[in-house]
C-alpha positions in Angstrom: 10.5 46.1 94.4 11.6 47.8 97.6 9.6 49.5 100.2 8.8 52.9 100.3 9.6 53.5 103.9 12.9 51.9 103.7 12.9 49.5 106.4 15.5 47.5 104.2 18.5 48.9 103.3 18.4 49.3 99.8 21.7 51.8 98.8 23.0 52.3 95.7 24.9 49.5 94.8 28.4 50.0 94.3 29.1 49.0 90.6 32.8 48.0 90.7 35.4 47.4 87.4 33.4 49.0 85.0 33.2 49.9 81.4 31.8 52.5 79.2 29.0 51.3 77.0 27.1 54.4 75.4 25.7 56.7 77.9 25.9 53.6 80.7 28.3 52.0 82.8 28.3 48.2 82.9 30.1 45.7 85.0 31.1 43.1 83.2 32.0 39.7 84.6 33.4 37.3 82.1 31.5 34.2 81.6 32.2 30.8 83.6 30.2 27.7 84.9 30.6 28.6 88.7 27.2 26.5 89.7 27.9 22.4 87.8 25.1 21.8 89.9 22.5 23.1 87.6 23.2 22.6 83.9 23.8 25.4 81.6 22.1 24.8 78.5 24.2 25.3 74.9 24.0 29.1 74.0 22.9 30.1 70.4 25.5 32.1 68.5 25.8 35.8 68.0 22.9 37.4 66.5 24.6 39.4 63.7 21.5 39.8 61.8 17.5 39.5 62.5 15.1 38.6 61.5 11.2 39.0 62.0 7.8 37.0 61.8 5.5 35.7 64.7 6.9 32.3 66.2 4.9 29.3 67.0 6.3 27.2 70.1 7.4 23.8 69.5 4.9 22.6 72.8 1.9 23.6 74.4 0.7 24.0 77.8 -3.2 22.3 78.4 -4.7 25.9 79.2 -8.4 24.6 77.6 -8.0 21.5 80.0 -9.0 21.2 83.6 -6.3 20.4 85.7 -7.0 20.0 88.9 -5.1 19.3 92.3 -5.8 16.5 94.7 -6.4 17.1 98.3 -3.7 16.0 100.5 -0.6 17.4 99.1 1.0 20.6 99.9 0.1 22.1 96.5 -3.3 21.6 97.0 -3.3 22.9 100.7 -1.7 26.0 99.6 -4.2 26.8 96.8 -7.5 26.3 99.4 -6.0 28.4 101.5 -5.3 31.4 98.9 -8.4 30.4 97.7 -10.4 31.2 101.2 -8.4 34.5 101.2 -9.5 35.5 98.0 -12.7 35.2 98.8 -12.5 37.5 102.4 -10.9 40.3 100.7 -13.3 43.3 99.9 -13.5 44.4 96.3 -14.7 47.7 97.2 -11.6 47.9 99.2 -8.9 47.2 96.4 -11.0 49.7 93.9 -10.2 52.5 96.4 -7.4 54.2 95.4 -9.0 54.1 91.9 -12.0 55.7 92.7 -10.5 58.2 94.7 -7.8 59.2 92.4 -10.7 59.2 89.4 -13.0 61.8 91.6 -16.1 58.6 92.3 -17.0 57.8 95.7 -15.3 54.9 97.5 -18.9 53.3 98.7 -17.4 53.9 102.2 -14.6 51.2 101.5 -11.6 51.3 104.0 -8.8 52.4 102.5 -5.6 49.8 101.4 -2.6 50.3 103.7 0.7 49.4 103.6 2.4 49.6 100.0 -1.4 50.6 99.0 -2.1 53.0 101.2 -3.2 56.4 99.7 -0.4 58.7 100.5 2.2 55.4 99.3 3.1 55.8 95.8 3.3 52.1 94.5 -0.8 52.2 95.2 -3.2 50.1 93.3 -0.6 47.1 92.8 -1.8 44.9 94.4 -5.6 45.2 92.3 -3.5 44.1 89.4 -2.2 41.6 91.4 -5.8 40.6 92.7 -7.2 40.5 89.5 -4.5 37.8 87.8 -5.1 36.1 90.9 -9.0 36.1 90.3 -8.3 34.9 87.5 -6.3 32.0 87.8 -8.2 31.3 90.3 -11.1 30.6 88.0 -9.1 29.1 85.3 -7.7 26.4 88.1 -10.9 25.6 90.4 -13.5 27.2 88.5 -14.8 29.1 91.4 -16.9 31.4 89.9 -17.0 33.5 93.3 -13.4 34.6 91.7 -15.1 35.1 88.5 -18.0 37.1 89.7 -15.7 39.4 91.7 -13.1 40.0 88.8 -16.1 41.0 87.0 -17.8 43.6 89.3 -13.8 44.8 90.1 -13.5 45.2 86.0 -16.7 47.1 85.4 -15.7 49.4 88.0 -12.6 49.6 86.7 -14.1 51.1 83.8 -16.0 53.3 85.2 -12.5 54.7 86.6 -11.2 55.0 83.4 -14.1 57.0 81.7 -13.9 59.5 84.6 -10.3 60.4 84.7 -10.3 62.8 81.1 -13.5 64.2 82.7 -12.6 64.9 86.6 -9.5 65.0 86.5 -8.1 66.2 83.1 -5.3 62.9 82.3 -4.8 61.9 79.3 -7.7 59.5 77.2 -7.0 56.2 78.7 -5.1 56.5 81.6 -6.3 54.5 84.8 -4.4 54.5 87.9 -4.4 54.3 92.1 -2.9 58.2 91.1 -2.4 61.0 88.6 -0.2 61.4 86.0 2.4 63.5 88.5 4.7 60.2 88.8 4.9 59.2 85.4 5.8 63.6 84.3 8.8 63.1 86.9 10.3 60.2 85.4 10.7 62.0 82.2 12.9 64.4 84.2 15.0 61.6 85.8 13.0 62.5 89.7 15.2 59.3 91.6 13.6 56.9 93.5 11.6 57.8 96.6 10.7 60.9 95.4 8.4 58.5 93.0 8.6 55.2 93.1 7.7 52.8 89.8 5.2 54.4 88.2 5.6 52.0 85.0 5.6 48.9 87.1 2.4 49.6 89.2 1.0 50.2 85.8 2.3 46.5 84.6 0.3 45.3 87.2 -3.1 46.3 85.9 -2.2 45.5 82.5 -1.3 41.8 83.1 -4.9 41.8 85.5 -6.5 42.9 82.6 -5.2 41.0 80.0 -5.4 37.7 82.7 -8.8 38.6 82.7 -9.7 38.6 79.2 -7.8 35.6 78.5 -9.1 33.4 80.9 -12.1 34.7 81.8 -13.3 35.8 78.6 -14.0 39.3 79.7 -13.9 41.2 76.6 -14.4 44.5 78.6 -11.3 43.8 80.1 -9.8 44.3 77.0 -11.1 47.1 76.0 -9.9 48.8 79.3 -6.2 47.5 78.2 -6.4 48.6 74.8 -7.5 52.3 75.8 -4.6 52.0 78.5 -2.6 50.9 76.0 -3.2 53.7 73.4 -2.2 56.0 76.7 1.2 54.3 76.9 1.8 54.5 73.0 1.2 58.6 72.9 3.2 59.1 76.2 6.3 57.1 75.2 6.3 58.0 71.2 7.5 61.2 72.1 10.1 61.0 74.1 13.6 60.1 72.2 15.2 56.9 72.9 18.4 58.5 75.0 15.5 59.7 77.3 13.8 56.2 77.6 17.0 54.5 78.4 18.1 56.6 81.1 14.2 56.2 82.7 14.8 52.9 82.4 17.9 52.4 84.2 17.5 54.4 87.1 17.3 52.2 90.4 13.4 51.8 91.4 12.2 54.8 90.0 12.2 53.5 86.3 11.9 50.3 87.3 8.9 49.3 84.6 7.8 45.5 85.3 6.8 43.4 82.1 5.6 46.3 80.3 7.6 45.0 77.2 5.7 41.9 77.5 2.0 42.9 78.5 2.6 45.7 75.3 3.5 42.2 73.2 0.6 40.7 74.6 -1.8 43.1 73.6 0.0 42.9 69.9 -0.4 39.4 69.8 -4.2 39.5 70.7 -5.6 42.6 69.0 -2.8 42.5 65.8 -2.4 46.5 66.1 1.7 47.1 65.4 1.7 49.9 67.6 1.4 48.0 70.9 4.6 45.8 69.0 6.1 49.5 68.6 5.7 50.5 72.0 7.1 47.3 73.8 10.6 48.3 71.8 10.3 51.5 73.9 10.8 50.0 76.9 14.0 48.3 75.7 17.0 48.8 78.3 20.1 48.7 76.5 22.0 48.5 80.4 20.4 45.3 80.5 20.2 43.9 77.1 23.6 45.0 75.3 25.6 42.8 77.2 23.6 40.0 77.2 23.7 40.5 73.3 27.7 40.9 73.8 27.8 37.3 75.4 28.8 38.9 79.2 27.3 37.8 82.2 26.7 41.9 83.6 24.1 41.1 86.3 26.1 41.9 89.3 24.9 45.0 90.9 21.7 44.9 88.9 18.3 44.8 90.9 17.3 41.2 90.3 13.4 41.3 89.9 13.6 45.0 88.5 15.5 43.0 85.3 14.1 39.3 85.1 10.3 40.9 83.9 12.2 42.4 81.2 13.5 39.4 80.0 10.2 37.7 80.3 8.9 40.9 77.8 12.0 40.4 75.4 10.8 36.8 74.8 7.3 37.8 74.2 8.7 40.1 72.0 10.3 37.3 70.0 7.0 35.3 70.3 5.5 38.5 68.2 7.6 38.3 65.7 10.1 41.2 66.9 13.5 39.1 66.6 15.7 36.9 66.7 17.8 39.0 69.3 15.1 39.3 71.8 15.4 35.3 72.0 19.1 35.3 72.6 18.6 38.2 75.3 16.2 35.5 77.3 18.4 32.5 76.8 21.8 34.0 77.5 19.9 35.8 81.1 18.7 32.8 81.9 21.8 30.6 81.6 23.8 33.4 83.2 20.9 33.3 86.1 20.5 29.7 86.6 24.1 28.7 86.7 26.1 31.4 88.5 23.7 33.4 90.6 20.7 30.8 92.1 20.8 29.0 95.4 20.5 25.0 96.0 16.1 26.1 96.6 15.8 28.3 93.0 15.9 31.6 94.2 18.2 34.1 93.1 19.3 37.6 94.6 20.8 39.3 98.2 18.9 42.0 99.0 16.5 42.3 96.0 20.4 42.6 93.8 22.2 40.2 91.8 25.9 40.2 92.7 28.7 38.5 91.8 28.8 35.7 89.8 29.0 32.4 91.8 28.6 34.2 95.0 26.1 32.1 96.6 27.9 30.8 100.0 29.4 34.4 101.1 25.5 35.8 101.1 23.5 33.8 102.9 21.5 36.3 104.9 18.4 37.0 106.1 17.3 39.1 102.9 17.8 36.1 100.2 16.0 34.7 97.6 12.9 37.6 97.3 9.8 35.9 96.4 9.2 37.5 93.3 12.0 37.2 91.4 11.2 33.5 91.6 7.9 33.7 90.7 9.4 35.3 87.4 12.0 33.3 86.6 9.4 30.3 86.4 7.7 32.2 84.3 10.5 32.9 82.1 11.8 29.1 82.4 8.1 28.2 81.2 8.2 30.4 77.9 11.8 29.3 76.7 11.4 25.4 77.2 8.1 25.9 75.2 10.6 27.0 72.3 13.3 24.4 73.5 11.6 21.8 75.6 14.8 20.2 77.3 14.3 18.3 81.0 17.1 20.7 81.7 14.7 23.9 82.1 12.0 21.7 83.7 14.9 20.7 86.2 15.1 24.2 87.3 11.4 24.8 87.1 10.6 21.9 89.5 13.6 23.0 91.6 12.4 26.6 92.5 8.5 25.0 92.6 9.2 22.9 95.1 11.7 24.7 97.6 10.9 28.1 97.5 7.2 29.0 96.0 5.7 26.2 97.9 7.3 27.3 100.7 6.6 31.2 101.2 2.8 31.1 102.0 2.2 31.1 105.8 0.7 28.2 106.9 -2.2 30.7 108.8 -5.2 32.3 106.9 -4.1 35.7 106.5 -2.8 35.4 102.8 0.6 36.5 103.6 3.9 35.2 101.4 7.7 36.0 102.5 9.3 38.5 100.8 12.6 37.2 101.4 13.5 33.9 101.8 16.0 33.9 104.3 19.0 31.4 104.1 21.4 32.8 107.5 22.0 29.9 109.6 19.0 29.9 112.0 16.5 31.9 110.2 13.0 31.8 110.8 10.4 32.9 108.2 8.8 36.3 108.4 5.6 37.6 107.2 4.6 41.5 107.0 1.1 42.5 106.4 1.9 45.2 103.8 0.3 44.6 100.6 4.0 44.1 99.2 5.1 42.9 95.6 5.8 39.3 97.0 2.0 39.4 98.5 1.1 40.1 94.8 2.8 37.4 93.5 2.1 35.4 96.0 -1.5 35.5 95.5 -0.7 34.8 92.2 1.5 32.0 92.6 -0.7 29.1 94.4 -3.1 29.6 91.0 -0.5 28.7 88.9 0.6 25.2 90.2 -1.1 23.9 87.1 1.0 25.8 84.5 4.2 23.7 84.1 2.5 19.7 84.4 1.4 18.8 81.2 2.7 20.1 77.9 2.2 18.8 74.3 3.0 18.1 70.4 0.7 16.9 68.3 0.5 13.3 69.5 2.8 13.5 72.6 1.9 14.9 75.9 5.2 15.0 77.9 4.9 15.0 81.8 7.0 17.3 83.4 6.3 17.6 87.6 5.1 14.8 89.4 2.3 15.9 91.4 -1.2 14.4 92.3 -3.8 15.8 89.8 -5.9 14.9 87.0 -6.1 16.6 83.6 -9.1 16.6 81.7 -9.9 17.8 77.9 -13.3 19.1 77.4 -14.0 17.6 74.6 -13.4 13.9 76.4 -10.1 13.3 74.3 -7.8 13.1 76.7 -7.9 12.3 80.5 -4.2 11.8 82.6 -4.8 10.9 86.8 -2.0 11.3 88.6 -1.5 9.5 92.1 1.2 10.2 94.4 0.7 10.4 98.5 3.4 12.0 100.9 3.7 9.3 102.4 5.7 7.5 99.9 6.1 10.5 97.2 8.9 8.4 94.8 6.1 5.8 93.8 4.0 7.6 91.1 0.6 6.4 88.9 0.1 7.5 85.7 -3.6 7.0 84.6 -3.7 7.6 80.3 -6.9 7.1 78.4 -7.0 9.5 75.4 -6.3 9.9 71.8 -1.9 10.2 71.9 0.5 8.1 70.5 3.3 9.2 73.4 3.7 9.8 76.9 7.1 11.8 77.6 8.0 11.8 80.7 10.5 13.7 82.5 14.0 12.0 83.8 14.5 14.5 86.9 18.1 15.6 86.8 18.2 14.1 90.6 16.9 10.8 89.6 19.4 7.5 89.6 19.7 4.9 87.4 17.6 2.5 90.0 14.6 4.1 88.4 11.7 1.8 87.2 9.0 2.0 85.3 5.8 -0.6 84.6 3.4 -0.1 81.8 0.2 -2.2 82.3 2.4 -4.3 84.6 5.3 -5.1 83.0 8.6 -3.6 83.2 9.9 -1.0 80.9 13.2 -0.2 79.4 13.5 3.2 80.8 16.1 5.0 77.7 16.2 8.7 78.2 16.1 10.7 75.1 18.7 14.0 73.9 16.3 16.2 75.5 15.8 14.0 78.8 12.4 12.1 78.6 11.8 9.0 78.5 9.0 7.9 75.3 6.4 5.7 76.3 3.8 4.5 73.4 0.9 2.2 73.8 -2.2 1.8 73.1 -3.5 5.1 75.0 -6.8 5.0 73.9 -8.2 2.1 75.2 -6.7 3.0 78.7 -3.1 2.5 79.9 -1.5 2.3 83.5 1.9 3.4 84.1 3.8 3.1 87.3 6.8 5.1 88.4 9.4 5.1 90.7 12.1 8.1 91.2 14.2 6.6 95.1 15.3 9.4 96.4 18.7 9.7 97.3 20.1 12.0 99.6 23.1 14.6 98.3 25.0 17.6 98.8 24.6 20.8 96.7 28.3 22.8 97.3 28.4 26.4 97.3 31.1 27.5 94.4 32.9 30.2 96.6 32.6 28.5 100.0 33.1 24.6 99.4 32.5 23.5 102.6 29.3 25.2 102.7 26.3 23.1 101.2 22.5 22.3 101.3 21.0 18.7 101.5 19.0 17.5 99.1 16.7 14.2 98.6 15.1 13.9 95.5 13.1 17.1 94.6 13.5 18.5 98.0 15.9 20.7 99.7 16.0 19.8 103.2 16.2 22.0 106.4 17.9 21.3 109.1 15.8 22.1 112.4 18.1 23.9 114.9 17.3 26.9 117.4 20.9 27.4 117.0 21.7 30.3 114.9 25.3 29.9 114.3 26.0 27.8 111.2 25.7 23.7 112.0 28.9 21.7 111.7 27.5 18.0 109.9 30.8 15.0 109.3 29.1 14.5 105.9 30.4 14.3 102.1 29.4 12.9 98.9 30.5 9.7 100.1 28.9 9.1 103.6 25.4 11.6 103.2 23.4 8.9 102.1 24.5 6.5 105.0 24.4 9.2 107.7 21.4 10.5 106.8 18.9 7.7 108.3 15.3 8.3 106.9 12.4 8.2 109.0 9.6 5.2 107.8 7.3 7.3 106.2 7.5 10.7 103.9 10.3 13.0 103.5 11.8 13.4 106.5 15.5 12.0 107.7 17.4 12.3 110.5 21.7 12.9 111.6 21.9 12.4 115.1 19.5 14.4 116.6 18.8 17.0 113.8 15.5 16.5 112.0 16.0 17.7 108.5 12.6 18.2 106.3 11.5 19.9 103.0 11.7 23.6 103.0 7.7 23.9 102.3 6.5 21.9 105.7 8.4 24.9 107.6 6.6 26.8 109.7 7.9 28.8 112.8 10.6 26.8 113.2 13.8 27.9 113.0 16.3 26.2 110.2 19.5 25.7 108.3 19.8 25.3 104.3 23.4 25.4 104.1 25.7 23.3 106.5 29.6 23.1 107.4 30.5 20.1 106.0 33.6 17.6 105.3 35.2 18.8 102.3 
């Protein structure tokens, strides 16, 4: 998203060797493996026919479990901290913009500011955001302050809704911070800032919603979708597709979030086809027709104004909508992960994709925006469900660890970054503007839970290494997992439950000098095609497993500036503490990093000389490097 006042510089971009494709113009870029660091997964072939039906995945995630984080790691410090934030905000306060658009009074509430303030027209975001957050919240700590207040925000909500047809004269259904004025000037092509988003600001409260009902229970919640969902069904059903595709690829203003995939959603809970009907509508041919074509197009596109629609296209395919929305999410994310993500998982310079395997040439102070990351997790979670390969998992832990980790300020005020910055001497910065990246944000420390544990049938596979336990509710299963930060390679695994096999993840990092002890004894550690190594015993009468990942520091090479490259010991990207702000000049290769580099005695932390280098999440005010000048 970009901000309404335009303190960033957010210009057209300038869409260079282009072809005509319909009514669009795409840049094309032919495809390559620019990035070896991160492995591109096999591509499926051209769809040339589809076909439909709903689609089971081939694993689950534990969502009826409790899963639970351990105090003294970084995960679990981040999640108290959003947690004591969620609890200071003001409901009343986030319900403002609705009740005042709606004609209800505000119950002398201060008004939102920033991106939510009531003359800014993204308003009301950041509820949506609030409410997914409330109620992941729930669903990860079981605070059941975060319940109560979803619920009081949710019957309000309500209220909002019911009053709109009658005050103000919308359309049945509708809720928003707004009118309808926004969403009548898209349909005559008004650019961005004359409106800004209407669609994705809408997104927003859908996914709150529907996070609501699904792991809260709240079937009111639900009701509010569904009639906001009828809305979106008359207002888009008559409008032809030429029309949709031009809203939808105009920079900002048709920017639309996941409204493909909160429209699949609602299809996949209530079973109505028209909600299956109107995701369709919001396909974007700009985006989607070369993916289908096998091109890697992304340059110049608006990186998290593209990767939600993605996420949609394989709910889409989840619902039964076809084969081609499957290809259009595994074909983005290879093209993504391989050619346009940096050494921490983030993608994007200055909210846009550019060219592919640019990565060294952009290293500014507008990198890596937190909420395309928080997306692209979320997209790497729904295709290794359908494909569950270490290789996605890889990535998943990659962008966990280095960047979400790392945006929250370590103070209470709830803040994330909304770039990342990677220029040589850059120092974290945190606005107090109710901005996407403070939604997701919010969202994000909830979610640490979502990507551990997965399973088939008999088999749980472990995919991050992180201290927490998992619990079934019906006593069937229980998994501890100990690890201290103090010596993070040596993990225990705790199994008593009702599974045949433990699968557990070979990080792509890891060396052959990996061990592993079951009850004691030393296993044979053989990693599987898909990059897990099967353990079976005798689970239910209680098994111990110990593991140990060395870490082993490397270099991560930029593909257009080879000299330019990030360190890297085990999970971690390390930063390089410097107040200098020129780019540091390090005598290290492949060869000599791990001699050079002399660890300290306890945790993650190693030294060159007098440079301190740590994990990108312990940064605070500091002042860093990610990428180096080094030996080629």
């Amino acid at each position: 998203m970009t901000e309404r006042e335009n303190k960033r510089d957010y210009s057209e971009p300038d869409n260079r060797d282009i072809i005509g494709l319909k009514d669009y113009q795409i840049k094309i870029i032919e495809e390559q493996n620019d990035h070896p660091q991160m492995e591109e997964l096999d591509q499926p072939e051209e769809m040339t026919e589809d076909t439909t039906g709903k689609v089971s995945p081939l694993v689950t995630d534990f969502r009826e479990a409790k899963i639970w984080l351990h105090p003294g790691s970084g995960f679990y410090d981040a999640q108290e901290r959003m947690r004591r934030y969620l609890h200071r905000m003001d409901a009343d306060q986030l319900l403002y913009n609705f009740r005042s658009a709606a004609g209800l009074p505000v119950k002398d509430a201060e008004p939102m500011f920033g991106w939510d303030a009531p003359e800014c027209l993204l308003r009301g975001h950041t509820t949506g955001h609030f409410l997914s957050a409330l109620a992941h919240c729930y669903h990860s700590c079981g605070d059941e302050t975060a319940k109560e207040k979803a619920e009081y925000m949710i019957e309000a909500l309500r209220e909002c809704q019911e009053a709109f047809p009658k005050n103000k004269g919308t359309g049945q259904g509708f809720l928003s911070g707004y009118l309808e004025e926004q969403f009548d000037l898209l349909e005559e092509y008004t650019p961005y800032p004359q409106i800004w988003a209407p669609y994705y600001t809408l997104h927003k409260l859908f996914a709150g919603l529907l996070d609501c009902y699904e792991l809260l229970g709240n079937s009111l919640a639900l009701k509010i979708a569904e009639d906001l969902g009828d809305w979106t069904c008359r207002r888009l059903s008559r409008l032809p597709k030429d029309q949709r595709n031009r809203m939808w690829s105009m920079y900002i203003a048709g920017e639309f979030g996941g409204m493909n995939e909160v429209m699949a959603r609602l299809f996949q809970i209530t079973g109505e086809e028209r909600y299956l009907e109107c995701a369709a509508m919001f396909d974007n041919d700009r985006l989607f027709a070369p993916l289908l074509l096998g091109k890697d197009a992304l340059g110049g596109m608006h990186a998290n104004q593209h990767i939600p629609q993605v996420i949609g296209a394989l709910e889409m395919y989840m619902a039964g909508a076809g084969k081609r929305y499957r290809t259009i999410a595994e074909r983005f994310w290879n093209y993504v992960v391989s050619g346009h993500a940096y050494a921490p998982g983030g993608v994007g310079e200055s909210e846009m994709f550019h060219d592919r395997g640019k990565i060294g040439t952009l290293l500014t102070e507008k990198t890596q925006e937190t909420c395309a990351s928080y997306n692209m997790l979320k997209l790497t979670k729904g295709l290794y469900q359908l494909n569950p390969k270490a290789s996605y998992m890889d990535y998943y832990e990659r962008t966990l660890v280095n960047h979400i980790l790392a945006v929250q300020e370590k103070e209470e005020t709830g803040e994330s970054t909304y770039f990342w910055p990677l220029a040589p001497g850059a120092r974290r910065i945190f606005e107090p503007e109710n901005s996407c990246c403070h939604g997701t944000g919010m969202e994000s420390s909830f979610r640490f839970r979502d990507a551990i544990y997965f399973q088939d049938g008999d088999t749980v596979y472990v995919n991050l290494y992180l201290p927490c336990t998992l619990e079934m509710p019906d006593g069937r299963l229980q998994i501890q997992q100990t690890q201290t930060e103090k010596d993070p390679e040596q993990i225990k695994i705790q199994v008593k439950g009702k599974i045949r096999t433990l699968a557990l993840r070979k990080p792509g990092w890891a060396k052959e000098d990996l061990e592993i002890c079951v009850q004691g004894n030393q296993a044979d550690p053989i990693v599987d095609e898909n990059g897990y190594i099967r353990i079976q015993a005798d689970f239910e009468a209680g098994v111990e497993i110990n593991v140990s990942f060395p870490y082993h520091p490397g270099l991560i090479r930029t593909p257009d500036e080879p000299e330019l490259a990030a360190v890297q010991a085990g999970p971690y990207i390390l930063a390089a503490l410097s107040e200098e702000q020129e780019a540091l000049q390090v005598p290290v290769d492949e060869k000599n990093v791990e001699t050079l580099l002399q660890r300290a005695e306890e945790g993650v932390e190693y030294f060159l000389g007098d440079i301190r280098f740590i994990p990108l999440y312990r940064i605070d005010q500091e002042r860093y490097h990610v990428y180096l000048h080094t030996e080629k």
